[in-house]
Biopython code that builds the backbone (N, CA, C, O; Angstrom):
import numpy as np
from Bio.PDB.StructureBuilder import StructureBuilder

atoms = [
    (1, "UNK", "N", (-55.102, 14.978, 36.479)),
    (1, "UNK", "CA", (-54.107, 13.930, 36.362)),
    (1, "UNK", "C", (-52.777, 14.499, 35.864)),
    (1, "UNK", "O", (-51.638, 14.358, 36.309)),
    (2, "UNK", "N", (-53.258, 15.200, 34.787)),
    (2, "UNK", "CA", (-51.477, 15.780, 34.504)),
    (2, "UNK", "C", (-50.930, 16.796, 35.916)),
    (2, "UNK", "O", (-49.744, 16.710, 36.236)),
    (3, "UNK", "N", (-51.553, 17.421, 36.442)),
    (3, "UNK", "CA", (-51.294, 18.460, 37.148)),
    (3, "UNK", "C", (-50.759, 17.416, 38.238)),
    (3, "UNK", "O", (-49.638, 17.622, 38.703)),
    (4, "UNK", "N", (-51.250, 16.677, 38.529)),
    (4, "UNK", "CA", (-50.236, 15.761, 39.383)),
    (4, "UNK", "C", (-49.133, 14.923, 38.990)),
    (4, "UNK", "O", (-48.610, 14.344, 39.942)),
    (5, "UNK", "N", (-48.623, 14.688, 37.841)),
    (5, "UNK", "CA", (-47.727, 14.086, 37.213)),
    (5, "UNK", "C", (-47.004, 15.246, 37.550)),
    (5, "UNK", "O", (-46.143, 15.231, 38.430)),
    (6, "UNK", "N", (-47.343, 16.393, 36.814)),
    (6, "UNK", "CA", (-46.388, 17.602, 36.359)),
    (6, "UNK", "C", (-45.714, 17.914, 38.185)),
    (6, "UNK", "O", (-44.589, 18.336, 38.454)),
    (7, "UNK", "N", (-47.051, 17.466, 39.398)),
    (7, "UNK", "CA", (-45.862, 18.268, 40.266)),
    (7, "UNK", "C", (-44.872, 17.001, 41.164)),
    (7, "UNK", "O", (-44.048, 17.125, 42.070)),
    (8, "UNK", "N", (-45.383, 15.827, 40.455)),
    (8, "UNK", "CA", (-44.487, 15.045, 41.431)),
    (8, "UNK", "C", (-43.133, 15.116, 40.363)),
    (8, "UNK", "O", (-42.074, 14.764, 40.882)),
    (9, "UNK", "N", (-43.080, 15.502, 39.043)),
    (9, "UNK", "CA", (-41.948, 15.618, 38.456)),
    (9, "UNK", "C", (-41.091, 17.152, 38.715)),
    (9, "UNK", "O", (-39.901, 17.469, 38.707)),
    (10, "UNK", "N", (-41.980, 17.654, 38.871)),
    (10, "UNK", "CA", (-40.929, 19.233, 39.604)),
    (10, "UNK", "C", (-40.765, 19.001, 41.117)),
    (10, "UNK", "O", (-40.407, 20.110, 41.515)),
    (11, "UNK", "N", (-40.838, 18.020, 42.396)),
    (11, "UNK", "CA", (-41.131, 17.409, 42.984)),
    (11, "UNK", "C", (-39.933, 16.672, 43.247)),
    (11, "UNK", "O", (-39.149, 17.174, 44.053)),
    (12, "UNK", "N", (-39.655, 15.618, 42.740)),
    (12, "UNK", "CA", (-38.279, 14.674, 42.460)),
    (12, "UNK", "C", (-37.169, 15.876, 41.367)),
    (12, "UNK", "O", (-35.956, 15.703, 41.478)),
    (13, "UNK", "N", (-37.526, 16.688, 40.666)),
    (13, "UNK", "CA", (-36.613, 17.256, 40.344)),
    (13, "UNK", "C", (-36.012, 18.566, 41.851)),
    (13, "UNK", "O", (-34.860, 18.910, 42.116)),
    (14, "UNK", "N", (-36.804, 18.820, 42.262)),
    (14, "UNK", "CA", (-36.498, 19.544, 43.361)),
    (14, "UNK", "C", (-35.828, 18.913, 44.512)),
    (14, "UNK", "O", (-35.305, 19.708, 45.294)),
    (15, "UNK", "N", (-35.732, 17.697, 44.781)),
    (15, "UNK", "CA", (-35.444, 16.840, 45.085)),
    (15, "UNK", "C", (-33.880, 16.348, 45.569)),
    (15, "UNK", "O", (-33.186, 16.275, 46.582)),
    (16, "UNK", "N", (-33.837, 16.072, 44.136)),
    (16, "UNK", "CA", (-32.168, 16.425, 43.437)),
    (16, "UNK", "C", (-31.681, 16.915, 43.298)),
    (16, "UNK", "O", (-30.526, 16.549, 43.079)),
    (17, "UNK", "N", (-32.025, 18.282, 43.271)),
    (17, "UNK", "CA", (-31.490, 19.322, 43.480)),
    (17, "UNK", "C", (-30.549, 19.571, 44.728)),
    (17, "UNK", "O", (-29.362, 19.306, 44.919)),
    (18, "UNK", "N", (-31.637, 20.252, 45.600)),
    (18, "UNK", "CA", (-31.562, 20.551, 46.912)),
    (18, "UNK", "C", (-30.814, 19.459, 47.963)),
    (18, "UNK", "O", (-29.895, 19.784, 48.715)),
    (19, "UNK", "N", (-31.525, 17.773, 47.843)),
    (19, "UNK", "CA", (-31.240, 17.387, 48.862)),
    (19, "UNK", "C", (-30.262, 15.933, 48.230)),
    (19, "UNK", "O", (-30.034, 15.015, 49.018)),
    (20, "UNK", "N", (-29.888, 15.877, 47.185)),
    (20, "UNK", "CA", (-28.833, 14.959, 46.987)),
    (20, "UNK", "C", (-27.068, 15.446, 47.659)),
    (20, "UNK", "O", (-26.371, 16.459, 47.614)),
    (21, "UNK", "N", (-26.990, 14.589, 48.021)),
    (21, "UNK", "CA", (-25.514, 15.112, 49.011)),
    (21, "UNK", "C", (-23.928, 15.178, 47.720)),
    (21, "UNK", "O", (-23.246, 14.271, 47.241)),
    (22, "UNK", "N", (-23.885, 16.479, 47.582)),
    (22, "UNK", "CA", (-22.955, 16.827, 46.486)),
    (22, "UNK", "C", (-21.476, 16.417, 46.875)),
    (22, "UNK", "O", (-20.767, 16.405, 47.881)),
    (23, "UNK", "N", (-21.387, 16.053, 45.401)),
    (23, "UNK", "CA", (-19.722, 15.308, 45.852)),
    (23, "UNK", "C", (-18.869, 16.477, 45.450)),
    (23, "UNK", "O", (-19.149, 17.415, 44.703)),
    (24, "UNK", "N", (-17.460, 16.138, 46.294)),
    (24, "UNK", "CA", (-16.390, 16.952, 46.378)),
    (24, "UNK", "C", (-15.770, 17.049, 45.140)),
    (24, "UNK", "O", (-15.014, 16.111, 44.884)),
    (25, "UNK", "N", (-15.899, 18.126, 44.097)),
    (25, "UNK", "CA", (-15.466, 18.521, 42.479)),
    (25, "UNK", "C", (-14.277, 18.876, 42.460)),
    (25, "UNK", "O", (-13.588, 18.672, 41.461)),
    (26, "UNK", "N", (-13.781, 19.497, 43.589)),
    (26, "UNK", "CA", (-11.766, 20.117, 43.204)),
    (26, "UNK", "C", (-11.326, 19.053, 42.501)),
    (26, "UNK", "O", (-10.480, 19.242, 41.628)),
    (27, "UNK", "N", (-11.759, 17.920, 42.725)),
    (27, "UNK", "CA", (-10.147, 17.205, 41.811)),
    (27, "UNK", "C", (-10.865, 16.657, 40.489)),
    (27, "UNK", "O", (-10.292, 15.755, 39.878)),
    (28, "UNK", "N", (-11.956, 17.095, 40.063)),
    (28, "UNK", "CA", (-12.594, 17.014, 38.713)),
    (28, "UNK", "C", (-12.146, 17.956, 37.667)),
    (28, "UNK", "O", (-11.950, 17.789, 36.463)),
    (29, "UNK", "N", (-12.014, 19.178, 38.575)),
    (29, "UNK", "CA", (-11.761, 20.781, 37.759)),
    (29, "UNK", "C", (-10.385, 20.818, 37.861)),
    (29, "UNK", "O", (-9.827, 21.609, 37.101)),
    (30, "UNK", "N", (-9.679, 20.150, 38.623)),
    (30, "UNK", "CA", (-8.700, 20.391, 38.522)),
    (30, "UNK", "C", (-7.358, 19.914, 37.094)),
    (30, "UNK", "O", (-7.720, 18.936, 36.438)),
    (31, "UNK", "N", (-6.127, 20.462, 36.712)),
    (31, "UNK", "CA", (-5.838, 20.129, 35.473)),
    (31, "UNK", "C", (-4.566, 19.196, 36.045)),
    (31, "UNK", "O", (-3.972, 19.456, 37.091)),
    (32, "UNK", "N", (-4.252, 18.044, 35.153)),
    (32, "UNK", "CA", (-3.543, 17.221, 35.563)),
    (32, "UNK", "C", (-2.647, 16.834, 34.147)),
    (32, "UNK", "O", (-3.128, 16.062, 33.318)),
    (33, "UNK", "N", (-1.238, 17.479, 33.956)),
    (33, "UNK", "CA", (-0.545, 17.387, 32.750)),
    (33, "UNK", "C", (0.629, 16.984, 32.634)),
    (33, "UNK", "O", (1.642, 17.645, 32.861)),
    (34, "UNK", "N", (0.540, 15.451, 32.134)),
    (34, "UNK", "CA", (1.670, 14.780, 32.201)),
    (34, "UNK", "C", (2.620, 14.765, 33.480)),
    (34, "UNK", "O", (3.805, 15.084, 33.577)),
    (35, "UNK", "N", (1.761, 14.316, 34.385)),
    (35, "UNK", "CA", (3.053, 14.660, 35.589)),
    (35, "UNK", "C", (3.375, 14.964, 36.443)),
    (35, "UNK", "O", (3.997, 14.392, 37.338)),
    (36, "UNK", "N", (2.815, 16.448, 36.268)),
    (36, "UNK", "CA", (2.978, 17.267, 36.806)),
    (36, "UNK", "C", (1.662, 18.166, 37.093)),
    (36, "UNK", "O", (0.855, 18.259, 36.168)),
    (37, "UNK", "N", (1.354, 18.920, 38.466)),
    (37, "UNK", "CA", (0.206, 20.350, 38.328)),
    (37, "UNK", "C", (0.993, 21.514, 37.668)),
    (37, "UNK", "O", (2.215, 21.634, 37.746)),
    (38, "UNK", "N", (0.218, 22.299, 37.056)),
    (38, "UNK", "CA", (0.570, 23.218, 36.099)),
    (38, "UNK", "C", (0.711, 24.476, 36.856)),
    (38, "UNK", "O", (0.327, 23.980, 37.915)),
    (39, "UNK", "N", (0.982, 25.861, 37.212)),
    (39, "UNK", "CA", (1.052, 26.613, 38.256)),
    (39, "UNK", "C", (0.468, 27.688, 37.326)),
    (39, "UNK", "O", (0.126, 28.782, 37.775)),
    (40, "UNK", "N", (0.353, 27.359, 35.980)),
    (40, "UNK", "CA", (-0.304, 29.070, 35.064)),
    (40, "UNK", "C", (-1.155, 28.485, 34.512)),
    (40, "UNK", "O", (-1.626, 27.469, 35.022)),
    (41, "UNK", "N", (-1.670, 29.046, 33.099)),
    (41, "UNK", "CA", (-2.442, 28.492, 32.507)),
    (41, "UNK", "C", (-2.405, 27.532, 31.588)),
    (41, "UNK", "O", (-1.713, 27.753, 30.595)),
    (42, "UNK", "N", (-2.914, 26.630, 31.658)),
    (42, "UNK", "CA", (-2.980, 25.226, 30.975)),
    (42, "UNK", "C", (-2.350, 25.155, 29.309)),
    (42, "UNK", "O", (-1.696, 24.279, 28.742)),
    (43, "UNK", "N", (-2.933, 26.650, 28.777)),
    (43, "UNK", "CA", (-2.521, 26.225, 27.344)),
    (43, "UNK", "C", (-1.006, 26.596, 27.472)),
    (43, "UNK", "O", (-0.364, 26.198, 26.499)),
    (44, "UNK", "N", (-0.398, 27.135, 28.247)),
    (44, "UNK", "CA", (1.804, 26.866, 28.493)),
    (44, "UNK", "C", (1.937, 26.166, 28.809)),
    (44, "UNK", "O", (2.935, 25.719, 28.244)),
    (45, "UNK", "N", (1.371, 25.080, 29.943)),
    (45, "UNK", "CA", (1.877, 24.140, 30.412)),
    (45, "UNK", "C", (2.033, 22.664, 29.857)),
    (45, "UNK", "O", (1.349, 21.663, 30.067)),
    (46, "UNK", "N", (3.325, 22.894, 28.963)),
    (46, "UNK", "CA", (3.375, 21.499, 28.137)),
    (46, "UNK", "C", (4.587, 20.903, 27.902)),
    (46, "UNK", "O", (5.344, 21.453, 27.102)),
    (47, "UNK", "N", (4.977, 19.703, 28.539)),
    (47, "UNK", "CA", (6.128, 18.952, 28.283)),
    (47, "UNK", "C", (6.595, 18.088, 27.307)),
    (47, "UNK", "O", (6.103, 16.987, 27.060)),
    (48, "UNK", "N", (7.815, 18.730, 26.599)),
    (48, "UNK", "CA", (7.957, 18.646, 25.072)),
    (48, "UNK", "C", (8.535, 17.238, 25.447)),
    (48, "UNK", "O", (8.522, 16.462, 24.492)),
    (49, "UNK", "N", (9.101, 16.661, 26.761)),
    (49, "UNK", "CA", (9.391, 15.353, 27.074)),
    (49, "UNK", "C", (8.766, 14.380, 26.341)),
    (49, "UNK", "O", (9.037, 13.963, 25.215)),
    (50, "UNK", "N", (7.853, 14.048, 27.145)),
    (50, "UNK", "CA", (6.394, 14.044, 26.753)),
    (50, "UNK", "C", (5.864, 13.653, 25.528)),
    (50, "UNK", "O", (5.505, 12.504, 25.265)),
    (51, "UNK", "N", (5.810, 14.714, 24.696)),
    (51, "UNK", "CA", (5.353, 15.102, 23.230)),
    (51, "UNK", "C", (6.454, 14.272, 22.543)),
    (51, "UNK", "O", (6.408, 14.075, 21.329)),
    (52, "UNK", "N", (7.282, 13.862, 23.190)),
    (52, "UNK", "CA", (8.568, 13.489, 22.148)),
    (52, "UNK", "C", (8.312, 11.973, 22.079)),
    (52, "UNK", "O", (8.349, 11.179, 21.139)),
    (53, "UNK", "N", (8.018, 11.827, 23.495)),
    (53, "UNK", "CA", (7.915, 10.131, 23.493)),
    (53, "UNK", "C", (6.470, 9.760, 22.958)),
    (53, "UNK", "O", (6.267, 8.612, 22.565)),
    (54, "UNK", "N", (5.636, 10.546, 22.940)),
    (54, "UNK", "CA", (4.403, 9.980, 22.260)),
    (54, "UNK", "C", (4.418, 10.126, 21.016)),
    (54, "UNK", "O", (3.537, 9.453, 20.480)),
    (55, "UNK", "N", (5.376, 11.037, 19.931)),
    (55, "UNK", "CA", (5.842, 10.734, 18.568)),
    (55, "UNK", "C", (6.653, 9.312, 18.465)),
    (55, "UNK", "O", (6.312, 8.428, 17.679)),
    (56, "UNK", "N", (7.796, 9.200, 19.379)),
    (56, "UNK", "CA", (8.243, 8.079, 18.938)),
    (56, "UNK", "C", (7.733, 6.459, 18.631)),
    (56, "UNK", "O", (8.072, 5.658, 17.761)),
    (57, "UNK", "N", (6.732, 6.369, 19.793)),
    (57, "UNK", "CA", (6.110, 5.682, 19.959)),
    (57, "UNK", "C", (4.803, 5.441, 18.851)),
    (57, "UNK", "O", (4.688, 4.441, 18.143)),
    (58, "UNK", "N", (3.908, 6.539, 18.879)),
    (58, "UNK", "CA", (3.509, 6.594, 17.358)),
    (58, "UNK", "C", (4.441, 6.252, 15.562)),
    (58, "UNK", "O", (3.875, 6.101, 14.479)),
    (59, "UNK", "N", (5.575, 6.229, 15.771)),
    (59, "UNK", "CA", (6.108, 6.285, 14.395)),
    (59, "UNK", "C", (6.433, 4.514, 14.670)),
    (59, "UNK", "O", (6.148, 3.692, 13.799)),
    (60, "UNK", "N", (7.011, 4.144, 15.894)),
    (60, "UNK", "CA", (7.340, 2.522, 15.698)),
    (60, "UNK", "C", (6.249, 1.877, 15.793)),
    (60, "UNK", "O", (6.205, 0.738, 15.329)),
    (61, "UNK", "N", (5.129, 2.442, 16.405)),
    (61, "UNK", "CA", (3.861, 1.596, 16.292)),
    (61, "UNK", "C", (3.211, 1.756, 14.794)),
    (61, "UNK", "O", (2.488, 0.822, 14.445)),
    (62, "UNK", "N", (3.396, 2.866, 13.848)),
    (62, "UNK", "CA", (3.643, 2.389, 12.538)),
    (62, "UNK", "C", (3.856, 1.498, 11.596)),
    (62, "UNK", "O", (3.344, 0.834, 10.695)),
    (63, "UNK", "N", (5.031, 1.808, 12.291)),
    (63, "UNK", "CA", (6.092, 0.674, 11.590)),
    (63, "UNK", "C", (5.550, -0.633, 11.652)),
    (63, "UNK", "O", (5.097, -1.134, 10.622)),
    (64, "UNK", "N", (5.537, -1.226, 12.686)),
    (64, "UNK", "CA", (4.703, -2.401, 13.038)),
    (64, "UNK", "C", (3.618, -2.487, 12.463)),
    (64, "UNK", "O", (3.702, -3.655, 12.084)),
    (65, "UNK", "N", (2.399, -2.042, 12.012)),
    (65, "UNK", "CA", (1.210, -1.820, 11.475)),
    (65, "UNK", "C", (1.434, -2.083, 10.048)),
    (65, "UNK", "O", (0.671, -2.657, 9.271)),
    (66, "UNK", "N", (2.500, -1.620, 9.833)),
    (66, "UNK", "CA", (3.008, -1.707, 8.003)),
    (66, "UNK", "C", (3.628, -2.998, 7.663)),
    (66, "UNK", "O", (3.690, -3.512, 6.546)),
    (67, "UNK", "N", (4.103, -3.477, 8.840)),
    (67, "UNK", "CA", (4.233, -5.128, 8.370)),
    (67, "UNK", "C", (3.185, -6.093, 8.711)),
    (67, "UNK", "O", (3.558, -7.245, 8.933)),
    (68, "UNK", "N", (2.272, -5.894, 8.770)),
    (68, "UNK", "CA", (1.007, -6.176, 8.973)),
    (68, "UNK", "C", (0.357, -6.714, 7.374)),
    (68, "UNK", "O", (0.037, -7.851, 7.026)),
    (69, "UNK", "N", (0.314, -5.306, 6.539)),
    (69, "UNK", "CA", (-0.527, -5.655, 5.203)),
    (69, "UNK", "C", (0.368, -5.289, 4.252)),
    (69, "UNK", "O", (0.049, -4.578, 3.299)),
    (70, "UNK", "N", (1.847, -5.864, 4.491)),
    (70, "UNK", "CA", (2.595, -5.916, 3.059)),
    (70, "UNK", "C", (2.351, -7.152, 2.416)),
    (70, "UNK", "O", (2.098, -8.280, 2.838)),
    (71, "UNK", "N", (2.496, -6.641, 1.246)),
    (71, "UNK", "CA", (2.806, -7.743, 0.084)),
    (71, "UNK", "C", (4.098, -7.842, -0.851)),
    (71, "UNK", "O", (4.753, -7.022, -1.493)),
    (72, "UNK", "N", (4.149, -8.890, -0.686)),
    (72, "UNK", "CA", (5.290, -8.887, -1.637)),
    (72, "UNK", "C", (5.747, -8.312, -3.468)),
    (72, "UNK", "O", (5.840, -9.076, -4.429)),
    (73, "UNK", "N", (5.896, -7.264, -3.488)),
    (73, "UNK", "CA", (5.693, -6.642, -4.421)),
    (73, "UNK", "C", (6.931, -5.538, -4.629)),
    (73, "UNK", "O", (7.609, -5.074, -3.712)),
    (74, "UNK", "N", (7.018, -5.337, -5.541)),
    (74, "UNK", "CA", (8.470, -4.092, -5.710)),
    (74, "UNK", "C", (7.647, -2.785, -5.110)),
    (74, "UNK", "O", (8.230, -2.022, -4.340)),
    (75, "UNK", "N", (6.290, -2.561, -5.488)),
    (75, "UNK", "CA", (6.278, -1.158, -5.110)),
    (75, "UNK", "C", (6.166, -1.289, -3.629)),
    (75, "UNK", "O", (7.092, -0.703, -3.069)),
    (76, "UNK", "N", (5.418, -1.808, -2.901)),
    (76, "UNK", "CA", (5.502, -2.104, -1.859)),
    (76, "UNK", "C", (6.586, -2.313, -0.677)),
    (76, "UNK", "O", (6.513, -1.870, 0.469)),
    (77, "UNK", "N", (7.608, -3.100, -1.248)),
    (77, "UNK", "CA", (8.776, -2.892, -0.687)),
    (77, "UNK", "C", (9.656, -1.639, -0.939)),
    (77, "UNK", "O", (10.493, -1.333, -0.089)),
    (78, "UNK", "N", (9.503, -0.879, -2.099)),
    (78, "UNK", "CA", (10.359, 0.055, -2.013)),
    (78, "UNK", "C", (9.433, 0.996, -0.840)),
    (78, "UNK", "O", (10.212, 1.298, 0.065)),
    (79, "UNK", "N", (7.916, 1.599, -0.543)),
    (79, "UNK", "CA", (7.842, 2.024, 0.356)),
    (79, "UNK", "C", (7.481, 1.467, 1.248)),
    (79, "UNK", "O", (6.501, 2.122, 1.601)),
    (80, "UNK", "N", (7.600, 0.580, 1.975)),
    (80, "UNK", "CA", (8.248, -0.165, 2.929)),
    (80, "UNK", "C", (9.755, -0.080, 3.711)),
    (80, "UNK", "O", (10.112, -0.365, 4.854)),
    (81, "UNK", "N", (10.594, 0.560, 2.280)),
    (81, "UNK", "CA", (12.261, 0.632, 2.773)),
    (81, "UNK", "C", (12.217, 2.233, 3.183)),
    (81, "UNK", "O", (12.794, 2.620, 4.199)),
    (82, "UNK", "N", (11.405, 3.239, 2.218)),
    (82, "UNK", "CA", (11.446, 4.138, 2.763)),
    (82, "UNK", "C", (10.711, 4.733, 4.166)),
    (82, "UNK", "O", (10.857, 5.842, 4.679)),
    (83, "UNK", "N", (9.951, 3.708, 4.559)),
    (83, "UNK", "CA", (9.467, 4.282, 5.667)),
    (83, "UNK", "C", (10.064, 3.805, 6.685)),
    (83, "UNK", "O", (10.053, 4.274, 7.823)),
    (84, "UNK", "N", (10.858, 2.414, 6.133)),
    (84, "UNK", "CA", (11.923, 2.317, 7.374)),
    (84, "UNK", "C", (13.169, 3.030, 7.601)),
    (84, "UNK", "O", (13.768, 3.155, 8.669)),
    (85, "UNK", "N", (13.478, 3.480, 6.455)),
    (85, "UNK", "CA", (14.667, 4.747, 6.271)),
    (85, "UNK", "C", (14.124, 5.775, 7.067)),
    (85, "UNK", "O", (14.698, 6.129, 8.097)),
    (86, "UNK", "N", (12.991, 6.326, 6.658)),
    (86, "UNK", "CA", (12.804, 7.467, 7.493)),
    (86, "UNK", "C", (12.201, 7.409, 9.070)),
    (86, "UNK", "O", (12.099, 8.433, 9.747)),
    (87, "UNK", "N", (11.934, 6.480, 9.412)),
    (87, "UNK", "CA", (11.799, 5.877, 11.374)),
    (87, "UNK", "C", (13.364, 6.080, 11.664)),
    (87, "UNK", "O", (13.681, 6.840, 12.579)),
    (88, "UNK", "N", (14.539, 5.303, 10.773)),
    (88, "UNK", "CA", (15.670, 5.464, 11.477)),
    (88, "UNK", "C", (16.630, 6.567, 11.486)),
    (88, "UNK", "O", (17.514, 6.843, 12.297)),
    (89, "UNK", "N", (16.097, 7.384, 9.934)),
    (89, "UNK", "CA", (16.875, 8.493, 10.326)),
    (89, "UNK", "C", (16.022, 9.560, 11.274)),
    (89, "UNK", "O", (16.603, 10.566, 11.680)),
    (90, "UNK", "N", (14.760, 9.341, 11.587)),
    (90, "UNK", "CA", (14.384, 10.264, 13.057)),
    (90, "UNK", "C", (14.726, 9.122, 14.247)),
    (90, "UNK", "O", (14.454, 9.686, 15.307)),
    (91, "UNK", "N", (15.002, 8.336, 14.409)),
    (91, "UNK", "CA", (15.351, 7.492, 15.569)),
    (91, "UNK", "C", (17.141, 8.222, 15.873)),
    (91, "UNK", "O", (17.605, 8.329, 17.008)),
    (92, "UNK", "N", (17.578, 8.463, 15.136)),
    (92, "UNK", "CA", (19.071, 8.932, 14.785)),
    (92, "UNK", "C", (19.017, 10.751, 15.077)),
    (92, "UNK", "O", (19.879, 11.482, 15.565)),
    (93, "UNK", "N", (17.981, 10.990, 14.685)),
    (93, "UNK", "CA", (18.021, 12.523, 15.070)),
    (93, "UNK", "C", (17.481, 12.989, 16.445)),
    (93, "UNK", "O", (17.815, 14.026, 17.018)),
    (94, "UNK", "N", (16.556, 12.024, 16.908)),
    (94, "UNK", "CA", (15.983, 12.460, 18.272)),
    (94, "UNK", "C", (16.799, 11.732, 19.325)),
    (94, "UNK", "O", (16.496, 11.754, 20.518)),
    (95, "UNK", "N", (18.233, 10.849, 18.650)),
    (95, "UNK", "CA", (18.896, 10.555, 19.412)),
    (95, "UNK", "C", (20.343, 11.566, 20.228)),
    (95, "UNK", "O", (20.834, 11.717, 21.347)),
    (96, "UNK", "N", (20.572, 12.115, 18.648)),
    (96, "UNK", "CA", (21.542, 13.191, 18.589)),
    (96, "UNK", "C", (21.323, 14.685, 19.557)),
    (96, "UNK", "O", (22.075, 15.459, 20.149)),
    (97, "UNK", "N", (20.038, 14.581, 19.354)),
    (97, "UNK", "CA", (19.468, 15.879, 20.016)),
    (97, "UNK", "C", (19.137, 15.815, 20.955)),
    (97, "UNK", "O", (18.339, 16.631, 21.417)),
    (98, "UNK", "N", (19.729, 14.579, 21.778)),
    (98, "UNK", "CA", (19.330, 13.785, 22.908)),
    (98, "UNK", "C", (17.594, 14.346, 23.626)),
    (98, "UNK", "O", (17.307, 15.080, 24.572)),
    (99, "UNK", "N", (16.766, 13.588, 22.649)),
    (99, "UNK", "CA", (15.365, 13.387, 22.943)),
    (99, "UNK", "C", (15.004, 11.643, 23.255)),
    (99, "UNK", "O", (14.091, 10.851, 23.025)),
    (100, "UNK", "N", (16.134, 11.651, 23.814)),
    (100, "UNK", "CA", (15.913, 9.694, 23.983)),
    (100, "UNK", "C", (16.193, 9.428, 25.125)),
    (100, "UNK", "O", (17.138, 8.686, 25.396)),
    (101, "UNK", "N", (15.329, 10.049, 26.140)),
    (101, "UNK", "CA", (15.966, 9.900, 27.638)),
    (101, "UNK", "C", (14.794, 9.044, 28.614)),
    (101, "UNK", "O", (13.895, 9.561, 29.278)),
    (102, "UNK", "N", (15.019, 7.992, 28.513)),
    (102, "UNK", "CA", (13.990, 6.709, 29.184)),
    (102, "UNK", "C", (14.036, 6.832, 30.837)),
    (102, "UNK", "O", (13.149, 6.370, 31.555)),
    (103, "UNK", "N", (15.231, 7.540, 31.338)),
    (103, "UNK", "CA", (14.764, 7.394, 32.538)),
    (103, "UNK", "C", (14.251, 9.193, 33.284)),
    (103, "UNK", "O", (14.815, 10.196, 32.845)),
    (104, "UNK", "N", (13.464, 9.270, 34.085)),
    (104, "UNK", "CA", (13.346, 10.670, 34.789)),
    (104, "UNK", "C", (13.875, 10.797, 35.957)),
    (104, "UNK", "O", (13.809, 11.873, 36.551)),
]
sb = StructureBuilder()
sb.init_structure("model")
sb.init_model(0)
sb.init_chain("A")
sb.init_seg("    ")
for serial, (resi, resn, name, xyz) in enumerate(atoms, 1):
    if name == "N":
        sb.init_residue(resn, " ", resi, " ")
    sb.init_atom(name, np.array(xyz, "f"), 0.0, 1.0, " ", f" {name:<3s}", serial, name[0])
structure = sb.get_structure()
């Protein structure tokens, strides 16, 4: 009884192997980065574009999150003011350094 379990399971594993009809993998393996195909190797290929807008976006989605569970309180509001001080003076610097470019 086992000896027949054991070969209808090497059996259906052989099975699957051999005669399942394999799907086309290039565009599984292939690397897809921000955009663009990469022409070298993956760990150079990186757009600081990119990287810039997913900081910004992270720091105002912050922001938002923090007016969420304030309370009204002095300590609270003072860091509350500083974290809105510091969103606008990087909103002000990644503007200057023109990292604020919405259209491509």
């Amino acid at each position: 009884m086992i000896f027949i379990i054991l070969f209808l399971f090497v059996f259906i594993f052989l099975f699957f192997i051999f005669l399942v009809k394999k799907k086309n993998m290039n565009m599984k393996n292939s690397f897809f980065e921000s955009g663009f195909n990469s022409l070298g190797n993956i760990n150079f290929s990186f757009s600081i574009h990119f990287f810039f807008v997913m900081i910004i976006f992270i720091l105002f989605d912050l922001e938002l999150f923090f007016f969420l569970f304030i309370f009204f309180n002095y300590i609270n509001f003072l860091l509350l003011l500083f974290v809105l001080l510091f969103i606008i003076f990087t909103l002000f610097l990644e503007w200057k350094n023109i990292k604020l470019i919405w259209y491509l």
